[in-house]
N, C-alpha and C positions, 0 to 999 in steps of 0.2 A: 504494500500500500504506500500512493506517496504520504511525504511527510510536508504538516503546512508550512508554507513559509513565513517565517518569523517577520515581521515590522521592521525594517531600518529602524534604529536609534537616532532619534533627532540631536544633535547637538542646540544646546542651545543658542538664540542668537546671540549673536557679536554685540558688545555694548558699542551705540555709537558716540564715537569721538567729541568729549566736550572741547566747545570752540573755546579758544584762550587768544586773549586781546594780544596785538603784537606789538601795539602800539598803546601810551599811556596820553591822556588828553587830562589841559587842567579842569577844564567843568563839568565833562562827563567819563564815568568810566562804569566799569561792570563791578558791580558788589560784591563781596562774600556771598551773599545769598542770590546769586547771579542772575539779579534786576541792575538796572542800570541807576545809575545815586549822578543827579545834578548836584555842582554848586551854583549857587549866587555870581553873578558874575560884576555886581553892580552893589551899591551901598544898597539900593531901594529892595535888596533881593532876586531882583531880576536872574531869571535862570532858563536853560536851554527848554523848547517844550518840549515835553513826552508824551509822544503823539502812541504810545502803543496801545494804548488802551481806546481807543476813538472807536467810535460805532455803538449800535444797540446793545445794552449790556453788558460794554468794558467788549466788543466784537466776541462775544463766551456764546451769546446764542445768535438764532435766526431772525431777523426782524417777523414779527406776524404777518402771515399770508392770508388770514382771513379778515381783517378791517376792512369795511366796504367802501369805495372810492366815493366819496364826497363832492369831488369835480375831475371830467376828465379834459383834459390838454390834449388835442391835436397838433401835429406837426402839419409847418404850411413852408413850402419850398419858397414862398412870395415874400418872405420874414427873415431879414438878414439877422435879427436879435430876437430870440424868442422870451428872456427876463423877464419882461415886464409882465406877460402873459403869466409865466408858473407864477411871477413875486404875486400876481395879483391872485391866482389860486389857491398859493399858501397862506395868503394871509385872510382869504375870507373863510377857509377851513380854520385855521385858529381861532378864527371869532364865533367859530361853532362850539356848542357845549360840550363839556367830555359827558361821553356816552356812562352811565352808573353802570352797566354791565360788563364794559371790554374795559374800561380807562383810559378808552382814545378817542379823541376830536373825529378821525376818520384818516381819509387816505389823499391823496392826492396823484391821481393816476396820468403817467406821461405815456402817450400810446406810440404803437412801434411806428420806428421812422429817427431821423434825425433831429437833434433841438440845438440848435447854434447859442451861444451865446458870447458876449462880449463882454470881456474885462471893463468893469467900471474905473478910470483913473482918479485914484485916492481915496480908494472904496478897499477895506481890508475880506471883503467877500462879497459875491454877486448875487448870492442867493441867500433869505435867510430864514429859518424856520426858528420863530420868537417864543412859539409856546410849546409847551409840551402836552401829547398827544400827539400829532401832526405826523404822518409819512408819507414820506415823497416815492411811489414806487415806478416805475419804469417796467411796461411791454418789451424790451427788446428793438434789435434792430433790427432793419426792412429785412 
């Protein structure tokens, strides 16, 4: 009678390589507990930003896919600046109440297709969403 074949033995995986700075900078570097630690670089405290946590929930989870669009936004090829169009979408959806069930205003849906927009000069962003509840979701592109 044959005899069964035994399982390969998995080795376990390879630890991967922690990354180690090669270079030392004076206001930013990597921790002991390897987060990254700003200084002040300024009396006023001024310190480099740390942008790693930016997004829904420190970017840990998915923005919700079930809020239902509040207003939706066409792309129009005839529109060399589309801004004023969403600023003026996101900000009548903020002036909407937050929903007591979900905890959010609602959505603000950009549908597929392209949305140009232009840098405002001495404007530190061009789009701005002031209250909280509000997402800006996007269809995709054409």
């Amino acid at each position: 009678t044959p005899q069964p074949t035994r399982a390969p033995t998995l080795e376990p995986p390879a630890t991967r390589p922690t990354w180690q700075p090669t270079e030392t900078f004076e206001y930013a570097s990597l921790g002991s507990n390897g987060r990254m630690e700003y200084k002040p670089f300024t009396t006023k405290g001024d310190r480099i930003p740390d942008f790693s946590y930016v997004g829904y929930k420190a970017g840990e989870q998915k923005i919700p896919d079930n809020i239902p669009a509040r207003i939706i936004v066409s792309p129009d090829d005839t529109i060399d600046d589309h801004r004023q169009r969403i600023q003026e979408a996101i900000d009548a959806v903020s002036a909407m109440p937050i929903d007591p069930n979900t905890g959010y205003r609602g959505a603000v849906l950009l549908q597929k297709g392209t949305f140009r927009i232009k840098v405002v000069p001495g404007k530190a962003w061009c789009l701005k969403i002031a209250a909280s509840g509000v997402i800006l979701r996007g269809e995709g592109m054409r």
